[in-house]
N, C-alpha and C positions, 0 to 999 in steps of 0.2 A: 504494500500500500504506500501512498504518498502522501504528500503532505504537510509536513512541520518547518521547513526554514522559512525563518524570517515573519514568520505568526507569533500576534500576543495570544494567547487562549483565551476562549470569551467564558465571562463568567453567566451562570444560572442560564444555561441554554437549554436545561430542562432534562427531564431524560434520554440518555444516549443508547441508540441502537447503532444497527448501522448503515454507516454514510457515504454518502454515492456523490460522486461528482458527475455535471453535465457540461461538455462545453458545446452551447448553442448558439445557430444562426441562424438569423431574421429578417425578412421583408418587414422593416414596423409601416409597411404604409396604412396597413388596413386600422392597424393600431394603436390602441389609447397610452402608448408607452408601453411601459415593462411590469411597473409595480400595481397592482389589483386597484382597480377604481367604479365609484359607483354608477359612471357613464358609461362605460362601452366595453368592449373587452379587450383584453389586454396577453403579453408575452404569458406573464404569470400566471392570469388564470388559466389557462388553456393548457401548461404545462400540468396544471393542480389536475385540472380535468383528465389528462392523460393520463397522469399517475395514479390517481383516484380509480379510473377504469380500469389499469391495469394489474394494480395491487389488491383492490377492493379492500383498501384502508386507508383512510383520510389521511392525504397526505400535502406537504407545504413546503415548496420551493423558498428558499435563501435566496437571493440573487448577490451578485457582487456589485453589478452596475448597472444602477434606475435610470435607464435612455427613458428621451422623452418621446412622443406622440411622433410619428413618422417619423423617428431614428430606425437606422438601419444596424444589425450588429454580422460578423463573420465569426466572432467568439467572445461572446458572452458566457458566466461562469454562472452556475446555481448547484448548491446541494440540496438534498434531503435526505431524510433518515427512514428506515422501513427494518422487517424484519422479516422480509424476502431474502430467500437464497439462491434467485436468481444469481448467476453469474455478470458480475458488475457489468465487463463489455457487450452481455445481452439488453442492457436498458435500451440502448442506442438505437438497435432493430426494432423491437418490442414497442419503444414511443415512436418513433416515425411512422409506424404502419397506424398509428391513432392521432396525430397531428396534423394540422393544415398542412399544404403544400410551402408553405410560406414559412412553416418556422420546422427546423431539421435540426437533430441532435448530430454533432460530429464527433463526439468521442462521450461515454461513461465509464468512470472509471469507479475503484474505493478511494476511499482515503481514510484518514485516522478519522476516529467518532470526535474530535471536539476541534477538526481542522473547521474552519469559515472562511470564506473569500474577503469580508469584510475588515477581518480583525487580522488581515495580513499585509506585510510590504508588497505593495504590488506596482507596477508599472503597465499604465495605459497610452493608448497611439489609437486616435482618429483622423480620421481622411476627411478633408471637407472639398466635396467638388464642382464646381464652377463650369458649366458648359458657355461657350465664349463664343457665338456668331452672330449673323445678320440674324436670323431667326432660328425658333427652337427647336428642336430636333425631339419627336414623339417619344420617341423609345430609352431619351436620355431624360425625362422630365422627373419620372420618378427617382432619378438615383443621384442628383445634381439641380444647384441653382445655373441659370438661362440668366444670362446676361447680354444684352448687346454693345454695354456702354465698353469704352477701351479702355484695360489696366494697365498700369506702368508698374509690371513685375519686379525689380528696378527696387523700386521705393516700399512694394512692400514686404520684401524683404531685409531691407534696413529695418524698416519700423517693427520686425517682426523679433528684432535680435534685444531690443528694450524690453519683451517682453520674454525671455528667455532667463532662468535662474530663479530664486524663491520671493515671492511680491507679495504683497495684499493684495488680490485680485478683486476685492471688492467693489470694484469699477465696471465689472467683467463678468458680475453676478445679477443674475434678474431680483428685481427689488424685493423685499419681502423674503426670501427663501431665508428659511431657519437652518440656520448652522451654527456650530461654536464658533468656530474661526474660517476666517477667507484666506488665511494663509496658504499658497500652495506652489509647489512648487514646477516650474515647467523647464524640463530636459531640452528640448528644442522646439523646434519650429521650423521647418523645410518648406520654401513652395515651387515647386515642380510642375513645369510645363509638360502636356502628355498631347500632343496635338490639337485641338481647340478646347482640351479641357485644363484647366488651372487646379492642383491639388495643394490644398495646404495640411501639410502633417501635423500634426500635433502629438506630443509625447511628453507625459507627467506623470507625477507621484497621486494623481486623483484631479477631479475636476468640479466646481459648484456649477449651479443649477444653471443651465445655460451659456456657461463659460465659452465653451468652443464657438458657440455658432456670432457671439458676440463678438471676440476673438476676429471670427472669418467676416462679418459685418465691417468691423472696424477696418481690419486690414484691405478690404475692397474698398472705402472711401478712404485712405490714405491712395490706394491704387488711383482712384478716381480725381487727386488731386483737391480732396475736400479737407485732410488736415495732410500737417507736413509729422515724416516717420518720427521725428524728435518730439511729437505730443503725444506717442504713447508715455514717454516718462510722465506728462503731466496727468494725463488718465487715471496713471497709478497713484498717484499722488493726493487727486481729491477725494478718491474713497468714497467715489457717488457714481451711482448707474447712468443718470442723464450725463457725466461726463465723456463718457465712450461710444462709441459707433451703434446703428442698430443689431439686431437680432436676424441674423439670417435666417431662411426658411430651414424645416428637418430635414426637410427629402436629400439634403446634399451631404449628411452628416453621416458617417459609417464609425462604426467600432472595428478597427482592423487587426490590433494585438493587444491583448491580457497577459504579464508577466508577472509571476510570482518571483520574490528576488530571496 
């Protein structure tokens, strides 16, 4: 089994049987995010649903990482606990034959009973993608924002390097969202020309409620020659949401790597 570096153990997570990891990928366009909500449905319930079906014991997914409403993920993490003796790598088979077409288990595995995605060192990388022509292209709309306006890649890549190392990102977080700290830290930032499409990477120690798509907002109006790359230091600086760029759309936001360290 796997499992233990670089995890705190969570305390009172109730009785431990045993625990199955999932690493999942997602079309989020159909939905309402990841974490259970009382509008629409969601990553999680339908996961719950699956397991439920196929265990026939109520059962309830962990996630690592709460995307929001039309985020897309390639590996997203979730456990849960059962006292199935299915063979861990058979989950994978087993829930995809009871899952939407749109969301696919890529790997199940064990791990130790008091391992969580949450209470570990982890390292995340999002893809946010920019389709960039005269007009939009059908079969790119779900997976990418459609721009026509010209970016000066150039500049948002300087401006991208201010926001690179550990900041208050509090600028960069949708207002209101409940956290202890805004503190976090971001490993880089790449943006990557791929043909008329613009990728901006992103790769951190964790990310607040909107962070990236802000992030990619911002950096496309420094692109757009509406601030200059040297006001992200001020961004970070006021420690207010109306200081930074808008909110990019979900559709262009992917979860491309989860690293446990």
């Amino acid at each position: 089994m796997s499992g233990r570096t670089g995890c705190i153990i969570a305390e009172n997570l109730g009785k431990v049987r045993r625990r199955i990891r999932l690493t999942v990928a997602y079309d989020g366009t159909a939905y309402h995010g990841w974490q259970i909500q009382g509008n629409g449905i969601t990553i999680e319930s339908e996961l719950n649903r699956a397991l439920n079906q196929l265990l026939k014991e109520p059962v309830k997914v962990m996630g690592a990482s709460r995307t929001d409403a039309g985020v897309h993920a390639l590996c997203n993490i979730a456990v849960f606990d059962t006292d199935s003796r299915m063979p861990a790598e058979k989950f994978s088979y087993a829930l995809n034959q009871r899952l939407p077409e749109d969301i696919r288990i890529q790997k199940s595995e064990e791990v130790v009973p008091d391992w969580h995605p949450r209470y570990c060192a982890s390292r995340k990388t999002y893809e946010y993608r920019i389709y960039r022509a005269e007009f939009p292209m059908p079969v790119k709309r779900l997976y990418s924002y459609f721009t026509y306006r010209p970016l000066d890649v150039e500049r948002m890549r300087q401006a991208a390097v201010f926001l690179e190392g550990e900041h208050d990102f509090r600028s960069f977080c949708q207002a209101g969202a409940q956290v202890e700290s805004t503190v976090r830290t971001v490993y880089s930032i790449d943006i990557q020309e791929q043909g008329s499409e613009l990728v901006i990477r992103v790769c951190g120690n964790g990310f607040l409620y909107n962070m990236v798509r802000i992030i990619a907002g911002t950096l496309m109006e420094v692109g757009q020659g509406r601030h200059e790359p040297e006001s992200m230091k001020q961004m970070l600086a006021a420690r207010d949401r109306s200081a930074a760029g808008p909110t990019a759309p979900a559709c262009g936001l992917t979860l491309v790597k989860y690293e446990f360290l």
